[in-house]
C-alpha distance (Angstrom), angle and dihedral (degrees) to the residues before:
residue distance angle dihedral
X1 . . .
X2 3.71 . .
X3 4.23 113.8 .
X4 3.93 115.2 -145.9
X5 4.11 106.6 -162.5
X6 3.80 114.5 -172.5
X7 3.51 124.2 -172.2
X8 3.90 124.0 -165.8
X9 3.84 136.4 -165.3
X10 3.67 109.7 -164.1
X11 3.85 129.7 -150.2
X12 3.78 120.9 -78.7
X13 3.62 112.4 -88.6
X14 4.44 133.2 -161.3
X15 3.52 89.2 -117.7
X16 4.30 153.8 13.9
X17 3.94 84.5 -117.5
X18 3.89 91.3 60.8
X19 3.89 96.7 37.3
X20 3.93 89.9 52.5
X21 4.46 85.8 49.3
X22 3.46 89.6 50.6
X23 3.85 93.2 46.1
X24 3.81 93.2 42.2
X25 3.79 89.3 55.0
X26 3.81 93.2 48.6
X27 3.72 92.7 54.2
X28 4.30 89.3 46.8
X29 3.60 91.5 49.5
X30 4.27 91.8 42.2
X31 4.00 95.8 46.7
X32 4.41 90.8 43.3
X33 4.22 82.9 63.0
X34 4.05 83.0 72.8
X35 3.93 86.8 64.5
X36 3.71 92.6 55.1
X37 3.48 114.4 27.1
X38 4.33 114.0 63.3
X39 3.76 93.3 -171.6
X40 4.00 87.4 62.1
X41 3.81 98.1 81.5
X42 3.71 99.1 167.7
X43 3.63 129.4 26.2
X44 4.16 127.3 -179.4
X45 3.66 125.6 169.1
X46 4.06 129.6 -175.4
X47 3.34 144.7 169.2
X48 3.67 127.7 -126.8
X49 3.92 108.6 -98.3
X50 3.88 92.1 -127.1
X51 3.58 109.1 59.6
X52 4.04 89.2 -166.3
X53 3.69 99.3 47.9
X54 3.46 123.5 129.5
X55 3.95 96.2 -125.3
X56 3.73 134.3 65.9
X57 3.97 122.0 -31.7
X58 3.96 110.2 -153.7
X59 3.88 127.0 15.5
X60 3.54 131.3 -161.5
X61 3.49 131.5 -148.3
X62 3.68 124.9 -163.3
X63 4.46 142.0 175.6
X64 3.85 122.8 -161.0
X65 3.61 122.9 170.9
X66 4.04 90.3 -131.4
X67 3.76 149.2 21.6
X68 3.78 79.4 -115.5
X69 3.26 97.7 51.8
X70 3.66 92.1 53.2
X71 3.72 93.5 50.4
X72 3.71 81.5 54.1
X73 3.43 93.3 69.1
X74 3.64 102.7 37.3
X75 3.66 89.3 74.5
X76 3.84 98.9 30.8
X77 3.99 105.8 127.7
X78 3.71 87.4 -121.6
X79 3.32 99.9 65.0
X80 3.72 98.2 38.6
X81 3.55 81.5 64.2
X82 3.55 91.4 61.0
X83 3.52 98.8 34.6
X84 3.74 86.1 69.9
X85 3.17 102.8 54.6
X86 3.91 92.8 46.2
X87 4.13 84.7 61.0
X88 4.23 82.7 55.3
X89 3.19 93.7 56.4
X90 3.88 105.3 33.7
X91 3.52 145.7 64.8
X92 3.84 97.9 -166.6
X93 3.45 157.3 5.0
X94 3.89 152.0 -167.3
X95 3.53 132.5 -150.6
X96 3.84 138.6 -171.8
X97 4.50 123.1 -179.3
X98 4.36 108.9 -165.3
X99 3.50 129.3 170.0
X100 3.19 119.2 -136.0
């Protein structure tokens, strides 16, 4: 099984209310992939416990039975979809693939 954990730090915002929208939509848009993409077989999304910290603001966790599989994905229309509007609404992220 190979793990793919992505960590994102989003854009700053005016205000908690609008950080927490914008983080809300991220995880909607991130756990809807498990509808349309079969070689996703698990899917877990969360954001950081401190909205005002200094680190990363949403992380995604993430199980495919291959490397292939995974590659599958990363170019699945679906998630290019929501890759783009991740790069909106961030200014970075952090990424690490395991196999366990």
């Amino acid at each position: 099984m190979i793990k793919h954990i992505v960590l994102f730090k989003l854009k700053e915002y005016s205000s908690e209310k609008e950080k927490k929208i914008i983080l809300k939509k991220m995880e909607e848009k991130l756990m809807a992939l498990k509808e349309t993409i079969t070689e996703l077989k698990y899917i877990e999304v969360g954001p950081h416990i401190d909205i005002n910290s200094q680190s990363y603001d949403l992380c995604l966790i993430t199980h495919f039975d291959s490397v292939e599989a995974l590659d599958i994905y990363r170019v699945h229309p679906d998630h290019k979809k929501v890759v783009s509007y991740i790069m909106d609404v961030t200014v970075s992220r952090a990424a690490v693939d395991f196999e366990v």
